[in-house]
N, C-alpha and C positions, 0 to 999 in steps of 0.2 A: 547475611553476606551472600550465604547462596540465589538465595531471591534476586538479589542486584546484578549477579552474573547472569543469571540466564535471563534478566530483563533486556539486558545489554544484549545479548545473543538473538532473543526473539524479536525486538525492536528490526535488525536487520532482516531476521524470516517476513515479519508484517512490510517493511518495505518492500520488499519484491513480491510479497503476496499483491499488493495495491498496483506494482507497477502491470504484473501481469493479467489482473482483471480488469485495470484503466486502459492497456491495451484493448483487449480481446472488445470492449462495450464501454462507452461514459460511466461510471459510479459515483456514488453518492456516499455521505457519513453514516444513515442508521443504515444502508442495505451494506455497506463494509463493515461495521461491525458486526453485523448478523454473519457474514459472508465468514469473515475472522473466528466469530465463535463455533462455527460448523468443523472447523479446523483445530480447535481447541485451545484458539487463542481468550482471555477473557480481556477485553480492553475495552475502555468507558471513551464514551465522545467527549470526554476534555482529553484526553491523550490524541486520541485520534486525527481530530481536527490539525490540535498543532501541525503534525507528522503532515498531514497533507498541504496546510499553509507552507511548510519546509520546504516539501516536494516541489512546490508552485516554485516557492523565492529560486530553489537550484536551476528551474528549467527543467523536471522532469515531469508535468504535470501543467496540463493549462485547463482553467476554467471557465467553465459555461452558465450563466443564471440562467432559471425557468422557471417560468411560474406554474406553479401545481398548485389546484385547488385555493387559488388564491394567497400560495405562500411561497417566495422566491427559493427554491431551492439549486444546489451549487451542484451542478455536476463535473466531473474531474476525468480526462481522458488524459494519454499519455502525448508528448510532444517527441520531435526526432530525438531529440538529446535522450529522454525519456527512452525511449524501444532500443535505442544504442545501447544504453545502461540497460537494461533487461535482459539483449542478448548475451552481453558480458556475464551480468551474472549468473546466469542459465548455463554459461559453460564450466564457470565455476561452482557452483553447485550439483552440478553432474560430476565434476571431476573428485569433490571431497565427498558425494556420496559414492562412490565407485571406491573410494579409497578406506572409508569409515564401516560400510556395510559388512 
């Protein structure tokens, strides 16, 4: 039971981790989850991908193919809708840590 809460809770920490590295630089699926586990997230690229196919369908995320070394890889930057929702949550996440600390 507790497992599925705090999946549910960090789900939304990894979304704003994605939106604010897809701002700052284009990213990719293995360099997010590398990025994610630095952070002490542990999440597998079938989780992952979905989350950002998601991000795509909402409009906060548009994609770029490239070919690297011969294999198309997806990179993923943030769109206006995308940095909107970023800055919102940025103030919200300032606000319940200021209040939780």
């Amino acid at each position: 039971m507790e497992d599925k809460v705090l999946r549910k809770l960090f789900l939304g920490f990894i979304h704003i981790h994605i939106l604010h590295h897809a701002n700052e630089h284009p990213i990719y699926g293995v360099w997010m989850v590398e990025e994610l586990r630095e952070h002490g997230y542990t999440i597998s690229s079938g989780t992952l991908y979905p989350i950002l196919h998601g991000m795509e369908s909402d409009g906060l995320l548009k994609r770029e193919e490239k070919n690297v070394e011969g294999k198309i890889r997806k990179y993923y930057s943030t769109t206006d809708k995308g940095n909107a929702i970023l800055i919102e949550a940025r103030k919200k996440a300032y606000e319940l840590f200021k209040e939780i600390k």
